[in-house]
ROTI-787379 format. One record per residue (C-alpha): residue in one letter; x, y, z. Coordinates in nm, 3 decimals, padded with zeros to 5 digits. Example, Ala and Ser with C-alpha at 12.3 -4.5 7.8 and 13.67 -1.06 7.14 Angstrom:
<rs>
 code       X       Y       Z
    A  01.230 -00.450  00.780
    S  01.367 -00.106  00.714
</rs>
This chain:
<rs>
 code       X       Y       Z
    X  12.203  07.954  12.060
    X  12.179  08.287  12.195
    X  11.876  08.471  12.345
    X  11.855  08.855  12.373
    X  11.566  08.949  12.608
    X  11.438  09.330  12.632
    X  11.172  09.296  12.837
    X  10.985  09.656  12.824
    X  11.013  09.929  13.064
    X  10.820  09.823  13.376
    X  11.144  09.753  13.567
    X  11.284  10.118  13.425
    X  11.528  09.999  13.178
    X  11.556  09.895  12.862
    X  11.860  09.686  12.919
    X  11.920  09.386  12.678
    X  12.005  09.053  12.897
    X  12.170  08.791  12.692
    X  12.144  08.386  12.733
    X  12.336  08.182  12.580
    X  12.189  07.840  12.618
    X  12.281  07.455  12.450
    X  12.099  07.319  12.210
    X  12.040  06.930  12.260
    X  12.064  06.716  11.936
    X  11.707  06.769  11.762
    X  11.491  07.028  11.851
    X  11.270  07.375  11.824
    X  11.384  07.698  11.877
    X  11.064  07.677  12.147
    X  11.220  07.386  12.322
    X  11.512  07.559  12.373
    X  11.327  07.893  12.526
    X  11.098  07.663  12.705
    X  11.353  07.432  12.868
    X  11.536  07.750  13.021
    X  11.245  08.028  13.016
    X  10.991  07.763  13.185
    X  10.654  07.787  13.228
    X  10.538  07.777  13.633
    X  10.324  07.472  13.730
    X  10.001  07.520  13.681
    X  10.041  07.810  13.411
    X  09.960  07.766  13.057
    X  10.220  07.952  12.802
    X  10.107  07.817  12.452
    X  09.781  07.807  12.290
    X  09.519  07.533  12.097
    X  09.803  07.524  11.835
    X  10.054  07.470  12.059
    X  10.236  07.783  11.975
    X  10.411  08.045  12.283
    X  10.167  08.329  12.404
    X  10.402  08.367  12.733
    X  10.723  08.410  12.837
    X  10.892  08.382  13.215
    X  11.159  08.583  13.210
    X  11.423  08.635  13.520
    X  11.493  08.999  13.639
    X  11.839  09.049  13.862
    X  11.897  09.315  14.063
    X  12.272  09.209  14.179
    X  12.210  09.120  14.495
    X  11.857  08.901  14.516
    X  11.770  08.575  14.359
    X  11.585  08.655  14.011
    X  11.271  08.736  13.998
    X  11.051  08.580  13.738
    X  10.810  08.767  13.540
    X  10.532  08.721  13.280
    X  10.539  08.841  12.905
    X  10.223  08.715  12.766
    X  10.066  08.838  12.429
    X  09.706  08.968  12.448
    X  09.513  09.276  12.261
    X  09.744  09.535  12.445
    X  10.063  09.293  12.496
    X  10.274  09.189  12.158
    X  10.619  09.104  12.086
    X  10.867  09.197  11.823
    X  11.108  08.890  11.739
    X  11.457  08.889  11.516
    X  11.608  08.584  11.461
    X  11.919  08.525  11.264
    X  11.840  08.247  11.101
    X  11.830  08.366  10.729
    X  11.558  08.100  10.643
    X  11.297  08.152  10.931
    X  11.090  08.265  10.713
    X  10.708  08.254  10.832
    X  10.798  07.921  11.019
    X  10.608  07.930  11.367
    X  10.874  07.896  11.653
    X  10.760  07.578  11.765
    X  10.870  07.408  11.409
    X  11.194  07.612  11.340
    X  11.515  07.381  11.406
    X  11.702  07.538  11.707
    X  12.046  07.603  11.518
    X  12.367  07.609  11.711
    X  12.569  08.005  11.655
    X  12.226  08.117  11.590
    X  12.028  08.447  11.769
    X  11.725  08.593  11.865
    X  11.612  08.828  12.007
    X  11.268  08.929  12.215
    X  11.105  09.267  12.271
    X  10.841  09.314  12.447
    X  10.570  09.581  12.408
    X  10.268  09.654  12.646
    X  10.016  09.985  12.603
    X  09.899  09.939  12.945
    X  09.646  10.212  12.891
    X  09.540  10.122  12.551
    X  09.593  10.507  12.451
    X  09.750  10.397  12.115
    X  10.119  10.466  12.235
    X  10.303  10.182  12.386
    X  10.423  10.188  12.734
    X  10.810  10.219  12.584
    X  10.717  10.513  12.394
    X  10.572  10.719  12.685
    X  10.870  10.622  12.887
    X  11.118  10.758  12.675
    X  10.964  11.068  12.659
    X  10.809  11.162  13.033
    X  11.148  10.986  13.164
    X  11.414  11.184  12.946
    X  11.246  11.527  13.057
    X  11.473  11.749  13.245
    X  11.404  11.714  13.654
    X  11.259  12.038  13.643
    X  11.058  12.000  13.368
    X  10.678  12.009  13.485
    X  10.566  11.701  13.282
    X  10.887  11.476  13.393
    X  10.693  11.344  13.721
    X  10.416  11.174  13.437
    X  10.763  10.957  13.392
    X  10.625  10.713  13.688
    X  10.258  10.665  13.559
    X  10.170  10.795  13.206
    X  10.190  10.475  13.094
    X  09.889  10.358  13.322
    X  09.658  10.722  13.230
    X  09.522  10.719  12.885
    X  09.462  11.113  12.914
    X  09.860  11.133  12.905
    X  10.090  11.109  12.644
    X  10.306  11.278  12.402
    X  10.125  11.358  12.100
    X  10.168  11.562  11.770
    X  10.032  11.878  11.715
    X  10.065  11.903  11.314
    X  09.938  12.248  11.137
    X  09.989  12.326  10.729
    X  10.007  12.621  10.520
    X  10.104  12.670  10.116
    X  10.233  12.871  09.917
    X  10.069  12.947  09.559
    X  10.262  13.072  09.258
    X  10.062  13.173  08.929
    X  10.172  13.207  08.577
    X  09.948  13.282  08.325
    X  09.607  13.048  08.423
    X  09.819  12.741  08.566
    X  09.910  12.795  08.981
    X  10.176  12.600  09.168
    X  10.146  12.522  09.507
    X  10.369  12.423  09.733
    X  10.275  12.271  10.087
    X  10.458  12.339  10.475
    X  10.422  12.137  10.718
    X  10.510  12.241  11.120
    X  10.525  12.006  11.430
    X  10.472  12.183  11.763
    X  10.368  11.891  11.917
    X  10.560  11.596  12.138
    X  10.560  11.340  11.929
    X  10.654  11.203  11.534
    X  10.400  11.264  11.271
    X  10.387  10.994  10.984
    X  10.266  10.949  10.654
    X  10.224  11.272  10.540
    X  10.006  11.347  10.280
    X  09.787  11.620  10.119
    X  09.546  11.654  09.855
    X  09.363  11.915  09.697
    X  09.004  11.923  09.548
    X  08.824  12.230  09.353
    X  08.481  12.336  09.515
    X  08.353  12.452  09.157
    X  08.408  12.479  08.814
    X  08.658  12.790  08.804
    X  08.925  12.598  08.816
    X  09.059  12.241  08.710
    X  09.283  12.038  08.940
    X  09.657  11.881  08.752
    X  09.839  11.715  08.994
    X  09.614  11.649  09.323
    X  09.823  11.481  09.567
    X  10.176  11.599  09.744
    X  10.368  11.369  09.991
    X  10.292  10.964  10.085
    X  10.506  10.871  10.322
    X  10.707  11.213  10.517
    X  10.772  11.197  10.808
    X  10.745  11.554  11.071
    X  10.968  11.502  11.409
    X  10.855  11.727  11.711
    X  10.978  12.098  11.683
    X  11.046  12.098  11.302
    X  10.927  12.270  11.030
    X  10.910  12.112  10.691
    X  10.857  12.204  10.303
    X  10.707  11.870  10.147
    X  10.886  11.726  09.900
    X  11.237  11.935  09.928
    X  11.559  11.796  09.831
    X  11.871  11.813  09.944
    X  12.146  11.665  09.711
    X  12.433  11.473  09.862
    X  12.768  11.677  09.931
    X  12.972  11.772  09.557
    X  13.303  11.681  09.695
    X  13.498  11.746  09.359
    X  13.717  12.005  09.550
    X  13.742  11.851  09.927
    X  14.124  11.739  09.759
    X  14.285  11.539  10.025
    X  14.046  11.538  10.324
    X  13.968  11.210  10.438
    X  13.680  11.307  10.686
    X  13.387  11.229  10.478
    X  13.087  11.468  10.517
    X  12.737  11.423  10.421
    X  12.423  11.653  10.404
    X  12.049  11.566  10.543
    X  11.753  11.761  10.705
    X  11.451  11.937  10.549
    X  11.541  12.202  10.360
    X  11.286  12.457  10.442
    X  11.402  12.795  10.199
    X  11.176  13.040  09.964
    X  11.470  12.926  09.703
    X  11.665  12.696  09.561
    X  12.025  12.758  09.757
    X  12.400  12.658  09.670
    X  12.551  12.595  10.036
    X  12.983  12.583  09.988
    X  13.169  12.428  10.295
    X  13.522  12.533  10.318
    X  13.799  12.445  10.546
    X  13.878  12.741  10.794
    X  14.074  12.554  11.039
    X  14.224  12.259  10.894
    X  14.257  11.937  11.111
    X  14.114  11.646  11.282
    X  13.727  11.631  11.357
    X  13.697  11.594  11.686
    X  14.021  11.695  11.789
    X  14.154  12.116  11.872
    X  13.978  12.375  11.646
    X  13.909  12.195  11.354
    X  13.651  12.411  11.163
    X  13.486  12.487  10.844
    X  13.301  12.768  10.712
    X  12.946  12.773  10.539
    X  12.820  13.040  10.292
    X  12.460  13.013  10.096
    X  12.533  13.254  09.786
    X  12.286  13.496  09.951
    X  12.472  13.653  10.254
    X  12.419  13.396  10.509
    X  12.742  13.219  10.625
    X  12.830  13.125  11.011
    X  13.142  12.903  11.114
    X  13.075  12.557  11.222
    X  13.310  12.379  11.498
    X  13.428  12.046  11.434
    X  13.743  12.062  11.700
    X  13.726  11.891  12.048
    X  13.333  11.991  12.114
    X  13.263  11.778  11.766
    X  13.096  11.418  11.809
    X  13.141  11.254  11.495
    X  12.918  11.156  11.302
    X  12.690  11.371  11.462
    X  12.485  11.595  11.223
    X  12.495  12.004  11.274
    X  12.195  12.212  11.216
    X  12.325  12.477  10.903
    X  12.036  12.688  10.779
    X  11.647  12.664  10.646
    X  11.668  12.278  10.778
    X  11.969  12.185  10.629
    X  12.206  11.951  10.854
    X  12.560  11.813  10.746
    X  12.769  11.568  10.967
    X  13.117  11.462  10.947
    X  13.280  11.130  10.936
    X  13.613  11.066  11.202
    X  13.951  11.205  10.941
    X  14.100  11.516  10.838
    X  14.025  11.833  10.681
    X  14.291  11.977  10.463
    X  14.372  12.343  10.376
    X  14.162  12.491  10.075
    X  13.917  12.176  10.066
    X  13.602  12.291  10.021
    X  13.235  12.091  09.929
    X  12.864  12.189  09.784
    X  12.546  12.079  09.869
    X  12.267  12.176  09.681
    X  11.928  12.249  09.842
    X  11.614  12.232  09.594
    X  11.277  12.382  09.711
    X  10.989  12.112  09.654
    X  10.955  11.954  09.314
    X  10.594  11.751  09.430
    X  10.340  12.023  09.437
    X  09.994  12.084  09.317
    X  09.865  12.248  09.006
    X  09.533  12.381  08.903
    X  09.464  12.579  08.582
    X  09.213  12.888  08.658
    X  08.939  12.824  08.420
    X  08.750  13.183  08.502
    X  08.858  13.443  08.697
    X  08.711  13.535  08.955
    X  08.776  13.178  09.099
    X  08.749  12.969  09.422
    X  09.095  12.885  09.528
    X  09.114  12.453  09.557
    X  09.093  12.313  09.888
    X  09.410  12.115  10.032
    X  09.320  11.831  10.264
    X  09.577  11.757  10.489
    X  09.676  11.351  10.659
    X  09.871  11.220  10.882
    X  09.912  10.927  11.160
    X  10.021  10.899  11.493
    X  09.954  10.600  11.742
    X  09.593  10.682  11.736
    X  09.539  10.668  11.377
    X  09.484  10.849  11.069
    X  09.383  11.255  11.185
    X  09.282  11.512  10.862
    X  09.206  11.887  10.841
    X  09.179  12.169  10.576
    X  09.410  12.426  10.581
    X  09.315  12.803  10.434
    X  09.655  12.905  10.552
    X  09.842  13.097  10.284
    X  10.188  13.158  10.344
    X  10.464  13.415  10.208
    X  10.735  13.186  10.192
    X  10.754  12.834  10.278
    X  10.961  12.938  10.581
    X  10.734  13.105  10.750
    X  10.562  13.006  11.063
    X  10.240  12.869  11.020
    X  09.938  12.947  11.270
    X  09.800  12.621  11.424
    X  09.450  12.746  11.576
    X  09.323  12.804  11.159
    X  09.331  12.442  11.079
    X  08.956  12.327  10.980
    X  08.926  11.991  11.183
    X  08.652  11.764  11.141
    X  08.670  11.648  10.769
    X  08.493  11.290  10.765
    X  08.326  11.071  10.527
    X  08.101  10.782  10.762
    X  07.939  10.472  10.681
    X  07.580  10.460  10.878
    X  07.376  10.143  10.916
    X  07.004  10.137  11.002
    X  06.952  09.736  10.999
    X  07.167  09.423  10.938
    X  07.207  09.345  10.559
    X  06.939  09.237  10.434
    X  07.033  08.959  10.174
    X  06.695  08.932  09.973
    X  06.564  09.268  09.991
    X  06.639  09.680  09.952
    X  06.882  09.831  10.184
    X  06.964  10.199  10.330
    X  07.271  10.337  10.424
    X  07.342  10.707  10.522
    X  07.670  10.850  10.366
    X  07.726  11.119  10.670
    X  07.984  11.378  10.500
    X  08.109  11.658  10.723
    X  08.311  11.898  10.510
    X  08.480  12.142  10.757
    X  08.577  12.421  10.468
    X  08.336  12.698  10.440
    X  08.272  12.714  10.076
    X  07.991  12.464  09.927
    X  08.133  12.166  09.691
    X  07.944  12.173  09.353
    X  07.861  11.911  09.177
    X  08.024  11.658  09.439
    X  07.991  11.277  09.373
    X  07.941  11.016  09.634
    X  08.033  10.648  09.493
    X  07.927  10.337  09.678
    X  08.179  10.036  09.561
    X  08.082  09.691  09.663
    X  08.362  09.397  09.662
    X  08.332  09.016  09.691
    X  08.640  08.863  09.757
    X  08.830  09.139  09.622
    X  08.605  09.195  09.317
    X  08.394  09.464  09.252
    X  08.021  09.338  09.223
    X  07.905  09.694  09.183
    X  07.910  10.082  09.190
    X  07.665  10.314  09.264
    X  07.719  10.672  09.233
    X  07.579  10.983  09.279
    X  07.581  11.323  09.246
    X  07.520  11.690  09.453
    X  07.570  12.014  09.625
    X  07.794  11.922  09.945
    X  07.738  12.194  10.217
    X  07.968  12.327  10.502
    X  07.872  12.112  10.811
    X  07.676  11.778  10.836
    X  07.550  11.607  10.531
    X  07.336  11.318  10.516
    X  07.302  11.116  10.219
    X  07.073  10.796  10.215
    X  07.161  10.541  09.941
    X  06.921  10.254  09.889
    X  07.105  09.920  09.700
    X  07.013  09.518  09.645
    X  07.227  09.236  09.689
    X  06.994  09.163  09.328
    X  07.230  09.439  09.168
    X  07.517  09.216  09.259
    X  07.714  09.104  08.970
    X  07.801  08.745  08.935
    X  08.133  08.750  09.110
    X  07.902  08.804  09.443
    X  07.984  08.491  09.691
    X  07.712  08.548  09.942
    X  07.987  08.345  10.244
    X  08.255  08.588  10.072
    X  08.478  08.876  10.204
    X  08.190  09.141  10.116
    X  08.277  09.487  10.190
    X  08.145  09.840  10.133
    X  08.380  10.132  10.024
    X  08.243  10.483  09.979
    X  08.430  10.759  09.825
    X  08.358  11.104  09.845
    X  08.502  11.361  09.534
    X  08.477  11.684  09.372
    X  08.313  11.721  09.023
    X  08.669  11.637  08.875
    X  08.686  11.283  09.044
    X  08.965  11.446  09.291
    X  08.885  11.180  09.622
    X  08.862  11.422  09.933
    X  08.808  11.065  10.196
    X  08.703  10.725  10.150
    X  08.560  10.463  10.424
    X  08.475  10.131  10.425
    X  08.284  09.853  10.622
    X  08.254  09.451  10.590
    X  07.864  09.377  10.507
    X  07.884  09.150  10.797
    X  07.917  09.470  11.062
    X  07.587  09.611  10.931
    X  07.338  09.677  11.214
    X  07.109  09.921  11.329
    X  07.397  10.213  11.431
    X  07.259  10.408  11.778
    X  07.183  10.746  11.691
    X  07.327  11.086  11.846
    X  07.073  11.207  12.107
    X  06.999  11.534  12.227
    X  07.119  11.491  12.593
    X  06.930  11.751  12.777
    X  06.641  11.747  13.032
    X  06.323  11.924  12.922
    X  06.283  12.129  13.141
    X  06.628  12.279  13.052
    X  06.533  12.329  12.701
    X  06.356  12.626  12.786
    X  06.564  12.968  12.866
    X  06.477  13.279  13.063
    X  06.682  13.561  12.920
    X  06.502  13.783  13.153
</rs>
């Protein structure tokens, strides 16, 4: 069978080093890594289950015997494994039947700092910056300093349309940071009764690279190649398409040839006055893609391009937006709660940013950070008596939610056992909320040695969920409190 072995970026590579090593009549695929990857004397590189948590690995340097070095899986050490073998399954390595012809391969993945990004990631980036770049000395220890790392820097803004008493908004979302944002979401929540919320949630699962600029939930169609005729260099269309409109873009040959060969070109136009040539001679890498217009990109396969072909590619502004139907005017305008994840976690903010077109930039320093819904403890649970729990809600937006509804959801063992809810005024700022409960409210389904969690919610009037937390009963304790950190003494100021 064959090995792969990537093993991370301490050595400054991330060079793939095959084995290809015998398999002797009956064994594991373990045997097999453990007969040539061995464990030193005196080391131990499986655990009470007899299952690998380390692996020696050689390191050559062309002119030195191998050195030997440890992978070994811990809380900031893991392992990403592919195998071949179709019918692996779930099977632990040290019961799967080493197959002859078969692969697999073993990266390893370290956050030396525990910072949230792995070591690789923080390589790539400090490492690929240009030598005079100011950050690209961090390339030798950012993966040791948890202060450093790339990171995204993620800001929002919308842009509302009315007609009659029903408003569409759409959402933009901008990247000015170092680093991918994921699952990108939004949803929107009304403060008051002027206005009723339709659809409450835009996006899921988006994705915002570093340095773009993104309309949530635009489409771009794939090419229309009705009229490309001949050609035989297949082009397709991707991006985020960004515009105020819906555009037509039309591709047409203006040099005919081979892509990647002379001065092979084509010409784009968007209906609307914008047009620009785009080279795909000798300077061309196919399949690379080329940035068009308002986020559109369109890449070209290896073939020709004859005389007269020509292709479409529709771009459609966002079709996932929220509504809300004004119920009284004057009205509050609904809030829009922005998500997203990085390394670190899940991050949220408010955005009052109104944009005129979905295009335009959006100002980062106006995002309303802070939005939290917490789950705090005073005591362990108590099984046989009343307990307290503050609901600490922080709503960052300025404007007071009426009506609001905190619900308190109880589960044993993935059934609900039961809900408590309640309803108020939430205030910008702090807001506690004590709720006092029984485990004697507990429906039936309650298995006292259970999986028994908490989960709060936190909503407008409507029901619209603005954030949710939960907490294992088990965790309960008495939660320290925040402390004013000051010295007497200080407390008192001479203005003179």
């Amino acid at each position: 069978m064959t090995v792969y072995i990537e093993d991370g970026v301490e050595d400054g590579d991330e060079t793939v080093d095959p084995y290809v090593i015998p398999t002797w009549g009956v064994e594991t695929v373990q045997d097999v890594l453990t007969r040539y990857f061995r464990c030193p004397a005196g080391q131990v590189c499986t655990d009470a289950e007899g299952n690998l948590n380390a692996l020696w690995t050689p390191e050559f340097d062309g002119i030195n015997p191998p050195a030997w070095h440890e992978h070994y899986l811990s809380d900031i050490a893991w392992w990403n494994v592919y195998l071949t073998q179709a019918d692996a399954g779930d099977t632990p390595l040290k019961d799967l039947p080493a197959r002859a012809g078969s692969g697999i391969l073993f990266r390893f993945n370290r956050d030396s700092d525990r910072d949230g990004y792995n070591d690789r990631a923080e390589f790539r980036y400090y490492c690929s910056l240009p030598a005079d770049d100011p950050d690209r000395p961090r390339c030798a220890d950012a993966h040791l300093r948890p202060e450093i790392h790339p990171q995204p820097e993620v800001a929002a803004g919308y842009v509302a349309e009315r007609v009659g008493n029903v408003v569409t908004v759409k959402l933009a979302v901008q990247n000015t940071g170092t680093f991918d944002a994921y699952g990108i979401d939004a949803v929107m929540y009304s403060p008051d009764g002027t206005t009723t919320i339709g659809n409450n949630t835009v996006g899921g699962n988006g994705r915002v690279r570093p340095g773009n600029h993104v309309a949530v939930g635009s489409l771009i169609q794939p090419p229309d190649k009705s009229n490309w005729g001949a050609s035989t260099a297949r082009p397709y269309a991707g991006g985020q398409f960004s515009g105020a409109a819906d555009r037509t873009f039309t591709f047409t040959a203006e040099t005919p040839g081979v892509v990647g060969q002379g001065s092979t070109a084509v010409r784009w136009s968007d209906g609307a006055g914008g047009g620009a040539v785009i080279p795909l001679g000798g300077s061309y890498h196919a399949p690379l893609p080329v940035d068009v217009a308002q986020g559109l990109q369109v890449g070209f396969d290896t073939g020709t391009i004859a005389a007269g072909a020509r292709f479409t590619v529709q771009a459609l502004t966002p079709r996932d937006t929220f509504t809300y139907t004004v119920n009284s005017d004057p009205h509050t305008p609904p809030v829009i709660v922005v998500s997203y994840s990085d390394p670190q976690g899940s991050h949220r903010f408010v955005t009052p940013v109104a944009l005129p077109s979905l295009d335009a930039s959006i100002p980062a320093g106006q995002m309303l950070e802070g939005l939290k819904l917490d789950i705090v403890t005073l005591a362990a649970f108590n099984a046989t008596g009343a307990n307290t729990t503050n609901l600490v809600v922080n709503s960052p937006h300025p404007v007071t939610i009426q009506a609001g509804h905190l619900y308190l959801n109880f589960v044993s063992d993935g059934k609900r056992v039961l809900e408590k809810s309640y309803g108020l005024d939430i205030p910008a700022g702090p807001t506690v909320f004590p709720a006092t409960w029984s485990a004697a409210e507990f429906s039936a389904d309650y298995h006292p040695a259970g999986d028994n969690l908490l989960i709060a919610f936190w909503t407008d009037s409507e029901g619209n969920i603005i954030d949710s937390a939960a907490r294992p009963l088990n965790s309960f304790a008495e939660d320290p409190d925040p402390a004013f950190a000051m010295a007497a003494a200080d407390a008192t100021w001479d203005f003179g």
